[in-house]
C-alpha positions as CSV (number, residue, x, y, z in Angstrom):
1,X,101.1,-115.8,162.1
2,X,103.5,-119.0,162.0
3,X,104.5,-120.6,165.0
4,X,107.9,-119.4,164.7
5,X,106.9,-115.9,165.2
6,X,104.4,-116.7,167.8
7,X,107.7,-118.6,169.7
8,X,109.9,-115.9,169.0
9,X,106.9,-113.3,170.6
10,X,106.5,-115.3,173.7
11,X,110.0,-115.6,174.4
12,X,110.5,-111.8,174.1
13,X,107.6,-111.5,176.7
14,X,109.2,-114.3,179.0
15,X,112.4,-112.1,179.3
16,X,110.6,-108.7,180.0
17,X,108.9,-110.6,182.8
18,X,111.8,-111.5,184.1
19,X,113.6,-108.6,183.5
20,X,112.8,-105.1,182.6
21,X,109.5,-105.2,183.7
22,X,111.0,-105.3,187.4
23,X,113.7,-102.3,186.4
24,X,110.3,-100.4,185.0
25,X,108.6,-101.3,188.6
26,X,108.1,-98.3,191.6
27,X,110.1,-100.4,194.5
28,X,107.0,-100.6,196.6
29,X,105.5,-103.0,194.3
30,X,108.2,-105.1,193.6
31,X,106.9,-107.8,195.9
32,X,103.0,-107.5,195.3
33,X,102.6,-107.4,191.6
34,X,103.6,-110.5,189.3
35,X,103.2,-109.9,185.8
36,X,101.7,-112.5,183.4
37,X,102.5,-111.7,179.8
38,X,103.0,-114.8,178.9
39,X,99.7,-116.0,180.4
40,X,98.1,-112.8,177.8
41,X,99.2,-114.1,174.9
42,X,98.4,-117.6,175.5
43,X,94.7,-116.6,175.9
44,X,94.8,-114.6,172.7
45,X,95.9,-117.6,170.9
46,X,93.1,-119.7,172.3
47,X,90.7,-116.9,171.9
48,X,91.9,-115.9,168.4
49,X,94.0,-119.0,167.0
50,X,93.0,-122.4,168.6
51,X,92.5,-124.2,172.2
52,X,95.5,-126.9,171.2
53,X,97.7,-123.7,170.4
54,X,97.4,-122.1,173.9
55,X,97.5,-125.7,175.5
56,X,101.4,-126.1,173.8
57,X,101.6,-122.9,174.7
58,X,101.4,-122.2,177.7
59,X,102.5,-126.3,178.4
60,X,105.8,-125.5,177.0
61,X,106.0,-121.7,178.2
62,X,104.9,-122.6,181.2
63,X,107.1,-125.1,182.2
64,X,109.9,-122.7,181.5
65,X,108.4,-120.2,183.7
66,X,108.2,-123.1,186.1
67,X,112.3,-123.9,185.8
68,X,113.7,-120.3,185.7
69,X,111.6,-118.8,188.3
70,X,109.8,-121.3,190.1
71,X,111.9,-124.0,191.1
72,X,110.3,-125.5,194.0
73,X,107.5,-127.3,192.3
74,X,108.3,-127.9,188.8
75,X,105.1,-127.8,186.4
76,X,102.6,-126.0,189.1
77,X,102.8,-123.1,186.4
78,X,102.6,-125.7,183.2
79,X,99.6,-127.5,183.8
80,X,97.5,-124.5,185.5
81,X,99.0,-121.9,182.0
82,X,98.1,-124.8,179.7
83,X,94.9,-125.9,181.2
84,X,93.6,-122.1,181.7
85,X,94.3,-121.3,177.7
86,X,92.7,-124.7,176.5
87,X,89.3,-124.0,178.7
88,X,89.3,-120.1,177.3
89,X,89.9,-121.6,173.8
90,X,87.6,-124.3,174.1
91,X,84.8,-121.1,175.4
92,X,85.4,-118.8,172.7
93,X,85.8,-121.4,170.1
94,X,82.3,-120.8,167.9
95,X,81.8,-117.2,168.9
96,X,83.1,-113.8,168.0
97,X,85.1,-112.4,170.4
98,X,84.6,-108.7,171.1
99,X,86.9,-106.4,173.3
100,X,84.7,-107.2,176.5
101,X,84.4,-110.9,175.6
102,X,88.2,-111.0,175.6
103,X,89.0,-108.3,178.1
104,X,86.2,-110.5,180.7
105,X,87.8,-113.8,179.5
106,X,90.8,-112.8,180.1
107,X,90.1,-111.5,183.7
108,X,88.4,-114.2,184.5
109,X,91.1,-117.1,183.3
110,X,93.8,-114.6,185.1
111,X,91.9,-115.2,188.3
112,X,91.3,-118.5,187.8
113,X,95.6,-119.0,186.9
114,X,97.0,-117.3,190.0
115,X,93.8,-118.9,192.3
116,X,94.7,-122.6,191.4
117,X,98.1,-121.5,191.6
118,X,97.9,-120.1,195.3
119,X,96.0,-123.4,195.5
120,X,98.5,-125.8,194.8
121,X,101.5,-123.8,197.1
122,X,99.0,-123.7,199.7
123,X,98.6,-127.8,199.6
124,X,102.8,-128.3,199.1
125,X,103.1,-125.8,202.2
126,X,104.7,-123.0,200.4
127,X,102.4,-120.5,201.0
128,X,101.3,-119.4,204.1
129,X,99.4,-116.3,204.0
130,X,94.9,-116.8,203.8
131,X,93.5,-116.6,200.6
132,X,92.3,-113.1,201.4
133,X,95.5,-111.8,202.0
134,X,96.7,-113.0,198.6
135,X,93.7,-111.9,196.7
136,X,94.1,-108.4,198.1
137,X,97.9,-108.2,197.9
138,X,98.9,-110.9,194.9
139,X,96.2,-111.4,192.7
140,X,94.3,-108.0,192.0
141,X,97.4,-105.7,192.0
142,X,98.4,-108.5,189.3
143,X,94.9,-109.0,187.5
144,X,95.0,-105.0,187.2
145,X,98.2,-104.6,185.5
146,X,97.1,-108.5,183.2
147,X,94.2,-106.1,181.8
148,X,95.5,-103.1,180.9
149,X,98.9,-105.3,179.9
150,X,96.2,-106.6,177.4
151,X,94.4,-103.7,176.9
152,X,97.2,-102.2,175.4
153,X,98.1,-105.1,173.2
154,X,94.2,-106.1,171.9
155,X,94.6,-104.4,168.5
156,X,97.5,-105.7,167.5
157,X,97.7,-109.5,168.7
158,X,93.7,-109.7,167.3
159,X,94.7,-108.0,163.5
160,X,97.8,-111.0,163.7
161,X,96.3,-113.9,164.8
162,X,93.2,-113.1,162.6
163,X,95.8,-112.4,159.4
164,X,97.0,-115.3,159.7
165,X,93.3,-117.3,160.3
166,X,92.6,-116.1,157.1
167,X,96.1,-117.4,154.9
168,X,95.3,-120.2,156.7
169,X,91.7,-120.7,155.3
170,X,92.5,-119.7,151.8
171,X,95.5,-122.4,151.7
172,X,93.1,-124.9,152.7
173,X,90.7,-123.8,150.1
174,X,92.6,-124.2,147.6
């Protein structure tokens, strides 16, 4: 997969965050659940393509999260989307990743994102609920709907970025 299409993938999942996923949304979970596509596919890039691809990535993605919905604090979103795909990359990197090695990597780096997240807002003052509260109402609601978001895109995003592993390798072999 060239970058290209990986940019032009990411953006398509940037605007259905922003956008039809919320017309798509029952109203009483408008306020509770936060999707992360964004975050998804920058862990399948670090768990299928490289850690430096998911630390641009989710760097540059993350940064426009950070400006169009985020304003307050600008790169709260960059540095914890960037720094989460890098460390998943950086895990995976020698092994074989199976559907629960990604599905538990990818639950776990989703709870680590939106705790370091709640974190930060909670040192700025912008938060002001307890940790509990968001875990119950925030972060699981939103770690549910992460898995089964990537659940339903496994197959797919795992026959790409391994297609394109393997142009790569037989360019360089030649």
């Amino acid at each position: 997969m060239s970058m290209q299409r990986i940019i032009v993938v990411m953006l398509l999942f940037f605007l259905s965050e922003g956008t039809i996923f919320y017309w798509l949304l029952p109203e009483s979970l408008i306020g509770r659940v936060v999707p992360h596509f964004m975050l998804a596919f920058v862990l399948f890039a670090g768990l299928y393509r490289n850690r430096h691809t998911a630390l641009i990535l989710g760097m540059s993605f993350g940064l426009l999260q950070d400006l169009a919905f985020y304003g307050k604090i600008i790169g709260v979103h960059a540095f914890t989307m960037a720094t989460v795909g890098y460390l998943a990359g950086l895990l995976m990197e020698r092994k074989r990743s199976t559907l629960f090695m990604a599905m538990s990597m990818i639950l776990m780096s989703t709870l680590v994102y939106d705790t370091i997240v709640y974190f930060i807002y909670s040192v700025f003052k912008l938060t002001h609920g307890t940790f509990q509260w968001a875990l119950l109402h925030h972060i699981l609601p939103s770690l549910f709907l992460q898995v089964l978001f990537s659940l339903a895109l496994y197959v797919p995003l795992r026959r790409w970025f391994e297609s394109s592993g393997k142009k790569k390798s037989d360019e360089d072999e030649e």
